[in-house]
C-alpha positions in Angstrom: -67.1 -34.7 55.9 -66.2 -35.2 52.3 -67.2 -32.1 51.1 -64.9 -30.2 54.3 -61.8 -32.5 52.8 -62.4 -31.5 49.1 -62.7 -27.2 50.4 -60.2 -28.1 52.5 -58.2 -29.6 49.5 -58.9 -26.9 46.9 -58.0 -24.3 49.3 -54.7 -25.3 49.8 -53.8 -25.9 46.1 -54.9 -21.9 45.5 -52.3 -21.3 48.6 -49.5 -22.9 47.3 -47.2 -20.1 45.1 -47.0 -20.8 41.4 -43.2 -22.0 40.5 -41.7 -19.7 37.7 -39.9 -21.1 35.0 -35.7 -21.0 35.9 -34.3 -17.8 33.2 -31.1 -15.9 32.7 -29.8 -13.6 30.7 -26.2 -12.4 29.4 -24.4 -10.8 26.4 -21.0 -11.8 24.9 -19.0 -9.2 22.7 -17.2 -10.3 19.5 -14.2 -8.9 18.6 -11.8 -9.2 15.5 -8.9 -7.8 14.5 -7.5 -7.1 10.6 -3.8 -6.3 10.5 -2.4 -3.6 8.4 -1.4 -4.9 5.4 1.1 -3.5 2.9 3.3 -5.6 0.5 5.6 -3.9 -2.1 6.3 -6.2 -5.0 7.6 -6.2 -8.9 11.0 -6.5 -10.2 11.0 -3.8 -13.4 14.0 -1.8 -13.5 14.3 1.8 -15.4 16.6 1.1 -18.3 17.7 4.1 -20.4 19.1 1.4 -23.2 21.9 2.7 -25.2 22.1 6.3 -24.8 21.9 8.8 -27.9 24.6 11.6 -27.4 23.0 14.3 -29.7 19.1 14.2 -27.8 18.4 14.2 -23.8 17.3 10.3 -23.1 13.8 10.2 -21.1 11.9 7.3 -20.3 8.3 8.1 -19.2 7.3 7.3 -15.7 3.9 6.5 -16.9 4.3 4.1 -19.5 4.5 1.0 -17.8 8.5 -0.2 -18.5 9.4 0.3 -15.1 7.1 -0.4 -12.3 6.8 -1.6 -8.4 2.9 -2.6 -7.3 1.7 -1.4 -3.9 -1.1 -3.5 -2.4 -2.9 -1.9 1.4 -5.9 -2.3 3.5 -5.3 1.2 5.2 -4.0 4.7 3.8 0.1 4.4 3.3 2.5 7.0 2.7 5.1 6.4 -0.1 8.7 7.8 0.6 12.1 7.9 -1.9 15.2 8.2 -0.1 18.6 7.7 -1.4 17.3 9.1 -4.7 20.8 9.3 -6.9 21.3 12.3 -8.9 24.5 10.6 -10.7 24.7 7.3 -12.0 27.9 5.3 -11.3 30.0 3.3 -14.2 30.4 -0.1 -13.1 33.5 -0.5 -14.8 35.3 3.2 -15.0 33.5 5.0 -11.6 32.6 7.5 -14.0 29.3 9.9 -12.7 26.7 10.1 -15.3 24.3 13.1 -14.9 20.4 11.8 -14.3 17.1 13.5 -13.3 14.8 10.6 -11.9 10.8 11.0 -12.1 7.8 8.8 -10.0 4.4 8.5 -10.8 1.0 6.7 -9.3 -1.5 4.9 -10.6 -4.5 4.2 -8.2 -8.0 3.6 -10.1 -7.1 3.8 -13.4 -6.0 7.0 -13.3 -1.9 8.0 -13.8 -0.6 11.0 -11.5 1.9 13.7 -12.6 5.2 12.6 -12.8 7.5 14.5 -10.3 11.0 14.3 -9.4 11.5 11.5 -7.0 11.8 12.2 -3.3 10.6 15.9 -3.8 7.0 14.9 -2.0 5.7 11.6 -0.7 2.7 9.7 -2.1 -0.2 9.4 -0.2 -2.6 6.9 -0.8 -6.0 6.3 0.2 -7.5 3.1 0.5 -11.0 2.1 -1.0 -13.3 -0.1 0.7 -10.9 -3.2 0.7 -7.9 -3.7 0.1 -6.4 -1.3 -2.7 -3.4 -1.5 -5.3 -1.7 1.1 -6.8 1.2 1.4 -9.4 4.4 3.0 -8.5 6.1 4.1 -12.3 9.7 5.2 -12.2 11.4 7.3 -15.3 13.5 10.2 -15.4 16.5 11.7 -17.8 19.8 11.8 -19.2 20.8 14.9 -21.2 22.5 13.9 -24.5 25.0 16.8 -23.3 25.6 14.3 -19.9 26.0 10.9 -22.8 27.9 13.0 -25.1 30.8 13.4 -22.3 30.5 10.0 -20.9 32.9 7.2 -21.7 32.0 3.9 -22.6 30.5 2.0 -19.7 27.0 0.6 -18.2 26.4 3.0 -15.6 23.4 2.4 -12.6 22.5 3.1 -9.5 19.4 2.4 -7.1 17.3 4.4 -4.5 14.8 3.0 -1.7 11.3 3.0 -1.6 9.2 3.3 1.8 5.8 2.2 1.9 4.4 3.1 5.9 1.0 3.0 6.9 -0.6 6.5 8.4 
């Protein structure tokens, strides 16, 4: 009779179903987000000094003296508006003739200096965030100084820096 008990035994432990292990599976997304960045900074303002009256007056666009620095995680588009073609006596009202110019500098390398406002500058970004160097120059005739009276003339124009 023992040995019918100990079949009967093993028999139903090879009947009972093996319990699996409890498992489940799932995914989860990350996300993050970088915001466009541009900042516009620098305070250098084009100064012609004191104007000679026999020779045009030209202050390079490239050479440093008057400067704005563009820093951008995405291609931007720079824009001149309001770009004077006369600069105004502070003192008299008197319109002095002046031709202004713009340049770039992105990698080391300077663009050609063009009349601002005739074309916008496009700038590419590199792998991070990028900075460029907007240079400003331009002109007076010394036929424009020779006819001006006595005064300090100036002026301003506006600089757009949009992402695209």
């Amino acid at each position: 009779m023992i040995r019918k008990t100990m079949l009967v035994a093993a028999v139903a432990v090879l009947a009972v179903p093996a319990m699996a292990s409890a498992q489940a599976t799932g995914t989860i997304t990350a996300t993050a987000t970088v915001a466009d960045y541009i900042d516009l900074s620098g305070t250098d303002d084009l100064a012609f000094g004191t104007l000679d009256r026999a020779a045009d007056n030209t202050v390079s666009a490239i050479d440093g003296s008057a400067t704005r620095d563009v820093a951008f995680n995405r291609n931007v588009e720079v824009t001149f508006s309001n770009v004077p073609s006369q600069l105004v006596g502070t003192v008299s009202g008197n319109n002095l003739a002046v031709t202004l110019t713009c340049a770039y500098e992105i990698g080391g390398s300077w663009s050609t200096p063009e009349t601002c406002g005739t074309n916008p500058f496009d700038l590419d970004v590199g792998a991070s965030v990028t900075t460029a160097t907007l240079g400003f120059g331009g002109t007076v005739t010394g036929a424009a100084a020779a006819n001006a009276v006595a005064d300090e003339y100036r002026a301003t124009m506006d600089i757009r820096v949009d992402a695209r």
